[in-house]
N, C-alpha and C positions, 0 to 999 in steps of 0.2 A: 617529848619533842623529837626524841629518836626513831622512833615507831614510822613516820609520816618521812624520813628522807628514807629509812632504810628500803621502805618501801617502794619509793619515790627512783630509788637507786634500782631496784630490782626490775622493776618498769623498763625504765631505761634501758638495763644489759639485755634485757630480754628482747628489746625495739631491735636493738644492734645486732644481736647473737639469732635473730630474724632476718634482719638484714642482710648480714651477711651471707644467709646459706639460702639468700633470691638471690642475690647479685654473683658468688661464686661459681654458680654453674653457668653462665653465660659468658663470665671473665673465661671459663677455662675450654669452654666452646669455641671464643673469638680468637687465643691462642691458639687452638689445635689450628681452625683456619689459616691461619697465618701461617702458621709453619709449614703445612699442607703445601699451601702458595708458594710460598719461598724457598724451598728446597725442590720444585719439581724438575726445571730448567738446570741441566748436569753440566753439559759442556756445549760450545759450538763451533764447527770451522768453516769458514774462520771465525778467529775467538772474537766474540764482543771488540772493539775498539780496537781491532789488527790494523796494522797495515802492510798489505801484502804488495809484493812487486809486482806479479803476472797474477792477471785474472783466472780464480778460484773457475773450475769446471762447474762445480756445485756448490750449493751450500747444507751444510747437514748440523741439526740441531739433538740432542740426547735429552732422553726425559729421565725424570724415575721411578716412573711407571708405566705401564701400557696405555696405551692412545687410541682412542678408539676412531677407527679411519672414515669415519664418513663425515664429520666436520670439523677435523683435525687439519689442517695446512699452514703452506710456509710461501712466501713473496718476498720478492726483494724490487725495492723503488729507487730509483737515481732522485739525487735532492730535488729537480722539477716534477716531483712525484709521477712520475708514468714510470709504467710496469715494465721492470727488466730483463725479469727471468722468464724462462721456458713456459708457465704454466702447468707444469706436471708434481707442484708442491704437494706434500701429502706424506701419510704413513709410509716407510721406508717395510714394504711387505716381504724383503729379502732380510730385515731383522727378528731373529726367533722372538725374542719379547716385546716386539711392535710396541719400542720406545723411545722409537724419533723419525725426527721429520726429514725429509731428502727435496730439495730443487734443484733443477740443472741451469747453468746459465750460459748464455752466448758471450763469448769477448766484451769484458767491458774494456770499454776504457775508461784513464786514469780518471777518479771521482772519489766521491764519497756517495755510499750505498743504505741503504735503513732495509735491516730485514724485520719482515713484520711476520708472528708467531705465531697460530692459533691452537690448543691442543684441548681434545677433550677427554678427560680423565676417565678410562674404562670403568675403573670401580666405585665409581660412586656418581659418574655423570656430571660435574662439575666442567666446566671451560674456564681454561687458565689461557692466558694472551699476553705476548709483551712483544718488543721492539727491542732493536741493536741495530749499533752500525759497523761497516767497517769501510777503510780506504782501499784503494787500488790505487799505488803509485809506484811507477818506473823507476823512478828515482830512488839514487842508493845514498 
């Protein structure tokens, strides 16, 4: 009667010990992604969820890695979503390791702002995208 579970048991680990070495190289694919994504976006200013008194001349975002400048750009929207900034958002081509973004902006006033991010990843061609806000207000 032993013969038929031991067996029965070896089946099993074997299903598993299958199993797992499908599923772990995807697991550690979807991670690397991740981290990829999540660590590219360095710093910005102004920083995420600032609130500045005098309106920022520009706004400048930092990657951490090169960005490859021809679909890489950067906007900035007032809450009734129309376009605020200069239009000249894009690779910052005055940074040696062209790994961030530069917009120029005209006087805002006091508001809240959404910059919208787009960069695309020189080595390896991926597009990474995200949003921030930040305020503009006089008041101290």
């Amino acid at each position: 009667m032993q013969q038929p579970t031991l067996s029965f048991g070896r089946s099993v680990g074997m299903r598993l010990v299958t199993l797992v070495f499908a599923v772990l190289p995807a697991l550690l694919l979807a991670a690397v992604a991740l981290a990829h994504r999540s660590d590219i976006l360095l710093k910005s200013e102004p920083a995420a969820g600032a609130v500045v008194q005098q309106s920022p001349a520009r706004v400048v975002v930092w990657f951490s890695t090169e960005l490859d400048t021809g679909p890489s750009r950067l906007q900035v929207f007032a809450t009734d979503k129309r376009r605020v900034d200069s239009g000249d958002g894009g690779v910052d081509l005055h940074d040696p390791d062209h790994a961030s973004l530069r917009v120029s902006l005209p006087a805002l006033p006091d508001g809240a702002y959404t910059v919208r991010w787009r960069g695309a990843v020189s080595e390896d061609g991926d597009i990474v995208e995200g949003t921030f806000t930040f305020t503009v207000s006089g008041e101290r």
